[in-house]
Every structure is written in C-alpha cells, then in structure tokens.
C-alpha positions in Angstrom: -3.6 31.9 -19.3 -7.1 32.1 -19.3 -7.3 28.3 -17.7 -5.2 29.4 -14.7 -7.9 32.0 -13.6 -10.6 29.0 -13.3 -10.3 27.8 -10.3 -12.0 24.7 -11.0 -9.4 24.0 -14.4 -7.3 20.8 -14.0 -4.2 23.0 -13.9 -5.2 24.5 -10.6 -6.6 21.2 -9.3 -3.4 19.6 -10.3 -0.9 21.9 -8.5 -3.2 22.2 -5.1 -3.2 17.9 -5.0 0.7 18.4 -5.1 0.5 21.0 -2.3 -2.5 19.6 -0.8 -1.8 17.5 3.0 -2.2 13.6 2.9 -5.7 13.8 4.5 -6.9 15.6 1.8 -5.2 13.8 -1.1 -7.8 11.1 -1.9 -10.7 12.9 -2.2 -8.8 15.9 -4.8 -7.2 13.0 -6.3 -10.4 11.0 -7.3 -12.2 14.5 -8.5 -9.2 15.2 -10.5 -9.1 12.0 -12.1 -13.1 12.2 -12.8 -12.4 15.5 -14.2 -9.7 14.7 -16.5 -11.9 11.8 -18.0 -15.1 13.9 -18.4 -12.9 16.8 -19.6 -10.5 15.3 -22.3 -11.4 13.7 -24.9 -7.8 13.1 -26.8 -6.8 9.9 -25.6 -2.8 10.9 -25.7 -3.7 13.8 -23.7 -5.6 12.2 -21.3 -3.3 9.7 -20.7 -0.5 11.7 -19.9 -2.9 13.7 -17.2 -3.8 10.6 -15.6 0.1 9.3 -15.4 1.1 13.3 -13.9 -2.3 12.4 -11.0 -0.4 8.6 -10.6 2.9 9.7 -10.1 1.8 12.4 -7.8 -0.3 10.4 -5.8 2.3 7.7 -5.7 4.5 10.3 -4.2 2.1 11.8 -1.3 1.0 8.1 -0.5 4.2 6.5 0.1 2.4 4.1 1.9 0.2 2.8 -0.1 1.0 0.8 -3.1 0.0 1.3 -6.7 -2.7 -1.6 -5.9 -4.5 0.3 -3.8 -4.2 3.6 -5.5 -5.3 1.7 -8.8 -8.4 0.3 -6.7 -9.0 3.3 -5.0 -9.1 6.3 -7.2 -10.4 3.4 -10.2 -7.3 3.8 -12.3 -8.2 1.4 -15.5 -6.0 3.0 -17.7 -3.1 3.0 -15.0 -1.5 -0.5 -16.3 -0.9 1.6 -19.2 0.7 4.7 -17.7 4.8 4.9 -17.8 5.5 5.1 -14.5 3.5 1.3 -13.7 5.3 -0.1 -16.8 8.6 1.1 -15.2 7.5 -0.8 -11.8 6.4 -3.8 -12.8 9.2 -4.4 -14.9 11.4 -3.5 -12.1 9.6 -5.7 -9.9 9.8 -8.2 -12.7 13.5 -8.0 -12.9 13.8 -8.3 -8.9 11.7 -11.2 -8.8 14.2 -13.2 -11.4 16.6 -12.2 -9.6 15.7 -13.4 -6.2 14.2 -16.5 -8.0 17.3 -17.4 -9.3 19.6 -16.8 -6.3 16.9 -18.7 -4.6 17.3 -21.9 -7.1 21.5 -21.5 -6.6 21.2 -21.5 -2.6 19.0 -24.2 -2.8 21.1 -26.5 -5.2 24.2 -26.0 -2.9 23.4 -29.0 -0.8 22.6 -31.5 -4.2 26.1 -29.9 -5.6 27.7 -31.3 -2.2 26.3 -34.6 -2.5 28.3 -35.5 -5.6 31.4 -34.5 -4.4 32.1 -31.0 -5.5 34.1 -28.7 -3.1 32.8 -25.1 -1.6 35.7 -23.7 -3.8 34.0 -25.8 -7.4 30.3 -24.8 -6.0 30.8 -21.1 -5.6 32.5 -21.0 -8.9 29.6 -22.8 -10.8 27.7 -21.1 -9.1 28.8 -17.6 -9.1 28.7 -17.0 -5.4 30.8 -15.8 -2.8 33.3 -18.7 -1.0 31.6 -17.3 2.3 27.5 -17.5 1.0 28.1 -20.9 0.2 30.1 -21.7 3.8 27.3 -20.2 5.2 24.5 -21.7 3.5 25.9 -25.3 4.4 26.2 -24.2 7.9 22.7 -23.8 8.3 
C-alpha cells in the first residue's frame, strides 16, 4: 500500500500510461520503461513489467507497429516478451499460409498444361472449383 501513495512508483506510472491520451503516451511510456530498468533488478520481474508497458502501448498505439514501438521506446528485451512471441508466430503462420496458397495459384496453369481438368486441379490442389476457374480466367 505504501507504493500507491508515491506518486512517482511504477504502479501509479503504469495505470496513468493506460489512462493517459495518445499525445502523451510516448513520453510516460519511455520514462516508465527507464524506470522499470533502473528500478528492478530481478530479471523475471522485470520482464513481466516491460511486457504489461508493451502490451499497453501496443494497445494506445494501434497505429504503430511493434517495430516502431521496439525502436522507439528501445525495447531490447521486447523479442522476448509473450505478447511479440505470440505475433511473430502468428505472422509466421500467416506468411506459410499465404506462401503456400501463393505456390498452388501459381502451379494451376503448369497443372493445365499436362492435361488435368479444373475438377482433378482443385482436388489436388485443395481449392475451390470456382478459385481455380477464376484463376485461369485471368
């Protein structure tokens, strides 16, 4: 109790960045994040402060992405934080994904060549009848 009476404590800090306007985010957010490293000195502790500050600031600066929050509030340790694992492996899994659907679409026309019919194509393929009639249209 004694911590929320300091005004200057990381709890207060942290619950006047989530109520703080956008204009004002990026400054409270990089003296947070300086305080929290100068302050705490158990790395478990500290890195569960700095992942609270990231997912906050990712939420008041939808605009931005974790790039530039990483960059601009000097985030070393945010690679590490759960919420960055979370997105890159989503954006991992996305990527595959469209990379793969890419490679299908784009062996459509080779599939064609030796004879196969739309029906045999989307089957091997796992498409719909219409995606590959429309592919071949264009």
């Amino acid at each position: 109790m004694n911590e929320l009476t300091d005004l200057n404590s990381v709890a207060i800090k942290t619950l006047k960045l989530i109520i703080s306007l956008d204009k004002e985010v990026i400054e409270q957010g990089k003296e947070l994040i300086e305080q929290v490293k100068q302050e705490f000195t158990d790395a478990r502790q500290k890195q569960n402060l700095l992942q609270l500050i990231e997912t906050i600031l990712v939420y008041k600066l939808p605009k931005i992405n974790r790039q530039e929050i990483e960059k601009m509030f000097s985030l070393n340790d945010l690679r590490e934080t759960k919420v960055y694992q979370e997105a890159l492996e989503e954006g991992m899994e996305k990527g595959m994904e469209k990379g793969m659907e890419e490679a299908k679409i784009q062996s459509i026309p080779r599939l064609l060549a030796l004879g196969l019919s739309l029906e045999q194509i989307a089957q091997a393929l796992d498409l719909s009848l219409e995606k590959v009639q429309e592919i071949t249209q264009n």
